[in-house]
ChimeraX commands (.cxc) that place a marker at each C-alpha (Angstrom):
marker #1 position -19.89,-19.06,-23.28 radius 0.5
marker #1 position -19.37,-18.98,-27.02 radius 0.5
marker #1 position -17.37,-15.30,-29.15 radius 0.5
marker #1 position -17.49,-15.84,-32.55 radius 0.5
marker #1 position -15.05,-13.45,-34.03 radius 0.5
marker #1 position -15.49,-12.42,-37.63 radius 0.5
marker #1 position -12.88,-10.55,-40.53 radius 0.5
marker #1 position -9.42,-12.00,-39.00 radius 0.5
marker #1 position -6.32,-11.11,-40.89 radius 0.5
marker #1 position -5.45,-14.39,-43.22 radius 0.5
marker #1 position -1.93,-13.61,-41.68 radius 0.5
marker #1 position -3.55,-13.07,-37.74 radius 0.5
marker #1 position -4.68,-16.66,-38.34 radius 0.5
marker #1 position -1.92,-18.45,-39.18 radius 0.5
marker #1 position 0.27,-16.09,-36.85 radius 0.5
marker #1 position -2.26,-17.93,-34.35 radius 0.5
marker #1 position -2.17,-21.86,-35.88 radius 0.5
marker #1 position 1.85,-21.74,-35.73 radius 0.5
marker #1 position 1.81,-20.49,-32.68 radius 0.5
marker #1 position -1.71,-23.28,-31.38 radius 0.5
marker #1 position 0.84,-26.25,-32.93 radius 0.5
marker #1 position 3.55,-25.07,-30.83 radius 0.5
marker #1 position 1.87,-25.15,-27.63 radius 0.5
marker #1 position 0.26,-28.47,-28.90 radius 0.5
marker #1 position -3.16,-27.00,-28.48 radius 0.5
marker #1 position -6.06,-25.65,-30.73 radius 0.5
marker #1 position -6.43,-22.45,-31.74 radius 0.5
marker #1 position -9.84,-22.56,-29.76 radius 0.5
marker #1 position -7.76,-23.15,-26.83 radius 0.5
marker #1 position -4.95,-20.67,-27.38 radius 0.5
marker #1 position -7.45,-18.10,-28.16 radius 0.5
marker #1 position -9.32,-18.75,-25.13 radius 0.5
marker #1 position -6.05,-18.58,-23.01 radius 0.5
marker #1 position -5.39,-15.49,-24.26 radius 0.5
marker #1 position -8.95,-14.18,-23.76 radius 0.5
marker #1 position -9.09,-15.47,-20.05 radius 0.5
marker #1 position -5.14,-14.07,-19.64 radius 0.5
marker #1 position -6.15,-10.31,-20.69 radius 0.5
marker #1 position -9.18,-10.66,-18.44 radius 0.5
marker #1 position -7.22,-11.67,-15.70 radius 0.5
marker #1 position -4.40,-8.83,-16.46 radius 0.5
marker #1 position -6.99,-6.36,-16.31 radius 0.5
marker #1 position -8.51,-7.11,-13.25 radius 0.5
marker #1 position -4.72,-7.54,-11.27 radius 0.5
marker #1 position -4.01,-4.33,-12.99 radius 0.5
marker #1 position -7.22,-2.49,-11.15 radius 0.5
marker #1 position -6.77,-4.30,-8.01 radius 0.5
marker #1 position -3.39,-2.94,-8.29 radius 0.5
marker #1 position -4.76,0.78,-8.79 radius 0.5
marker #1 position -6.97,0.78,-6.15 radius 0.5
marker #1 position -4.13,-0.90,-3.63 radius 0.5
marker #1 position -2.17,1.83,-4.79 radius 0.5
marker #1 position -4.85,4.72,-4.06 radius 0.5
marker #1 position -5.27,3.23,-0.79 radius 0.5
marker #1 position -1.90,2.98,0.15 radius 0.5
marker #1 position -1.14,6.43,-0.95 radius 0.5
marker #1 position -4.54,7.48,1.60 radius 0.5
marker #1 position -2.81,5.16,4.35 radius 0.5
marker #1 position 0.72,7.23,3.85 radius 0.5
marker #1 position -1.27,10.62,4.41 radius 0.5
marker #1 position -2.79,9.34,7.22 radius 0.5
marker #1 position 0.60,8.37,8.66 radius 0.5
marker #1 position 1.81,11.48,8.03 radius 0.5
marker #1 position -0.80,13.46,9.66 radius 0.5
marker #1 position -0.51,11.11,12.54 radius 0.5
marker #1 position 3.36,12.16,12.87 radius 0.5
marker #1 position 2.98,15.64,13.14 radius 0.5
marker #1 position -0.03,15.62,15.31 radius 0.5
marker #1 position 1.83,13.53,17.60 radius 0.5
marker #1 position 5.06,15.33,16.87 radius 0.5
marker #1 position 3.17,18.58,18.00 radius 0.5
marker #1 position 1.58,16.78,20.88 radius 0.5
marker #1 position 5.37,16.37,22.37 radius 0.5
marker #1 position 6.40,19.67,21.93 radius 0.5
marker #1 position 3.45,21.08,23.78 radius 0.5
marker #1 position 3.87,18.22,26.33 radius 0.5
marker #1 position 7.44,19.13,26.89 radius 0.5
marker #1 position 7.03,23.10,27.73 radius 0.5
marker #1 position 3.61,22.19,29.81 radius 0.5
marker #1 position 6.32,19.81,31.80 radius 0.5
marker #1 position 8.53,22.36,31.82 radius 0.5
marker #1 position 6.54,24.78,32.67 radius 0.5
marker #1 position 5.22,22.71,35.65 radius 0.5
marker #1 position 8.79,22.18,36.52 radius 0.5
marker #1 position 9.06,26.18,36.47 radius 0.5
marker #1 position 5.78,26.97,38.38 radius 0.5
marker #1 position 6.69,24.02,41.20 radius 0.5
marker #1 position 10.40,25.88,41.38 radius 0.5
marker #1 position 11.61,21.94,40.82 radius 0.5
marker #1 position 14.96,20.85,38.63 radius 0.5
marker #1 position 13.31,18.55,35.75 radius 0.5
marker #1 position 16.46,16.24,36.45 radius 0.5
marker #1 position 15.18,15.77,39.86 radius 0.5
marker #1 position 11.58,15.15,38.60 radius 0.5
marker #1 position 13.54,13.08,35.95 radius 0.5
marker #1 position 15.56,10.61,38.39 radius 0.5
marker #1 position 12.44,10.62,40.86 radius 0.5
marker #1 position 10.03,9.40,37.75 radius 0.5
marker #1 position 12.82,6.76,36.80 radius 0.5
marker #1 position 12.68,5.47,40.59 radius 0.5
marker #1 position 9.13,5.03,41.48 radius 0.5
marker #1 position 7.56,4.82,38.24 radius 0.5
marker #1 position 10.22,2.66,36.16 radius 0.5
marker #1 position 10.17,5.22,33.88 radius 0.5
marker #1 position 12.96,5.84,31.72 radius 0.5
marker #1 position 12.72,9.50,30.20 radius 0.5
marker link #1:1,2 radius 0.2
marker link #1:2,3 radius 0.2
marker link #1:3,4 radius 0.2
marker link #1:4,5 radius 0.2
marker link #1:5,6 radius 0.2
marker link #1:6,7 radius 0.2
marker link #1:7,8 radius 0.2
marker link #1:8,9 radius 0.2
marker link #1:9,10 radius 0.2
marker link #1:10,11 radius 0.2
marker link #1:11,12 radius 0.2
marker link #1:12,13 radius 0.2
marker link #1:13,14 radius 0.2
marker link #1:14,15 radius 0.2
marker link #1:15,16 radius 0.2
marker link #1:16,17 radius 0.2
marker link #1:17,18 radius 0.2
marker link #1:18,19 radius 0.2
marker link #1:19,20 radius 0.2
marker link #1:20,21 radius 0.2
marker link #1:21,22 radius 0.2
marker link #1:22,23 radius 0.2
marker link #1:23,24 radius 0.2
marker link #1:24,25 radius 0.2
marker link #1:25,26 radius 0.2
marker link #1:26,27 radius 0.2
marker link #1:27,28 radius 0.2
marker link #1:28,29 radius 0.2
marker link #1:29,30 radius 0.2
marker link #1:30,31 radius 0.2
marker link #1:31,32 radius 0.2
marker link #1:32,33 radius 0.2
marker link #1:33,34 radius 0.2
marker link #1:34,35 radius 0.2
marker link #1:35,36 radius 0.2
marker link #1:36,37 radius 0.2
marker link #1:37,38 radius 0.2
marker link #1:38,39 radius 0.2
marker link #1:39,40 radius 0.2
marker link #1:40,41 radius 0.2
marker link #1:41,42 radius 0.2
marker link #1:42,43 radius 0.2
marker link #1:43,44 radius 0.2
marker link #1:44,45 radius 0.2
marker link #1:45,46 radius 0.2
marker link #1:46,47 radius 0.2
marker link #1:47,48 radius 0.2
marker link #1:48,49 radius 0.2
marker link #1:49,50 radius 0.2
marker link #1:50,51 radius 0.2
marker link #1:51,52 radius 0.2
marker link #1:52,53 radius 0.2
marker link #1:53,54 radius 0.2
marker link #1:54,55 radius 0.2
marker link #1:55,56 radius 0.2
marker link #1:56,57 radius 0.2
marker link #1:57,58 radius 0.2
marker link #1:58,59 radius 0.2
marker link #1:59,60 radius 0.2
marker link #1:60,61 radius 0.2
marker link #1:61,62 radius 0.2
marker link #1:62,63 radius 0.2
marker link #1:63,64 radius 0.2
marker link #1:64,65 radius 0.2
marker link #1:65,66 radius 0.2
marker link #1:66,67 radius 0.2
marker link #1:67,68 radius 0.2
marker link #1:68,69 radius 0.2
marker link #1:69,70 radius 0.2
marker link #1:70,71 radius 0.2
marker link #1:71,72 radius 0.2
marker link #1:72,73 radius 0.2
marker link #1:73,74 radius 0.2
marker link #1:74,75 radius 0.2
marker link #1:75,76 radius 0.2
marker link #1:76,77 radius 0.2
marker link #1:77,78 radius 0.2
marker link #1:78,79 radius 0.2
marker link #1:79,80 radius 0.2
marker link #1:80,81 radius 0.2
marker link #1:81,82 radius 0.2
marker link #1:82,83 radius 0.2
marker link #1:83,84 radius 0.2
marker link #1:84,85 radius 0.2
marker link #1:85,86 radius 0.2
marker link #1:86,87 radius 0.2
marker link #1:87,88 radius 0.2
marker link #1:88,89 radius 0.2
marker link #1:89,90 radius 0.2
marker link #1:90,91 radius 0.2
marker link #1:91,92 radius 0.2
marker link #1:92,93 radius 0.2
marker link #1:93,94 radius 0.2
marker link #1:94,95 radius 0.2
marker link #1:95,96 radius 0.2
marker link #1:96,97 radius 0.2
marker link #1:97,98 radius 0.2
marker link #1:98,99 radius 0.2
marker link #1:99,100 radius 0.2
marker link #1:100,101 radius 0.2
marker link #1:101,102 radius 0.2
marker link #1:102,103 radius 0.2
marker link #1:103,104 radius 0.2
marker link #1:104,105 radius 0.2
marker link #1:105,106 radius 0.2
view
């Protein structure tokens, strides 16, 4: 695809033709590196926005996920203790005899 650009500072331009020589390239070139460069900046610089936003929606979810499942233990805990109450049992007793049969380490 062809840009024409038109009314370029004198001084723009031969910012740009020093700077073409030094990279041994055209001006054409440079200018189109440039072009395609911003372009590409642009777009990383939105992909990195919306990774952000998404991560930031991921960390909420994570967090919500904590305390549901922090809240989840808690009631867990005083049913089993309640249970523990109701069956007139020691929890270390239900505790040892878990660990035995079950393999489960509490």
């Amino acid at each position: 695809m062809e840009i024409k650009v038109r009314d370029v500072d004198t001084g723009a331009v031969k910012v740009l033709n020093d700077e073409a020589r030094k990279q041994k390239v055209s001006r054409n070139e440079l200018l189109k590196r440039h072009i395609e460069d911003l372009a590409q900046f642009n777009g990383i610089k939105r992909a990195e926005k919306e990774l952000d936003s998404t991560i930031s929606r991921v960390g909420d979810a994570l967090e919500i996920t904590y305390n549901r499942l922090d809240q989840l233990e808690k009631q867990s805990m005083k049913m089993y203790l309640l249970l523990a109450t109701v069956l007139d049992v020691d929890p270390e007793e239900v505790d040892d005899y878990l660990e035995k049969v079950f393999k489960i380490n509490i």
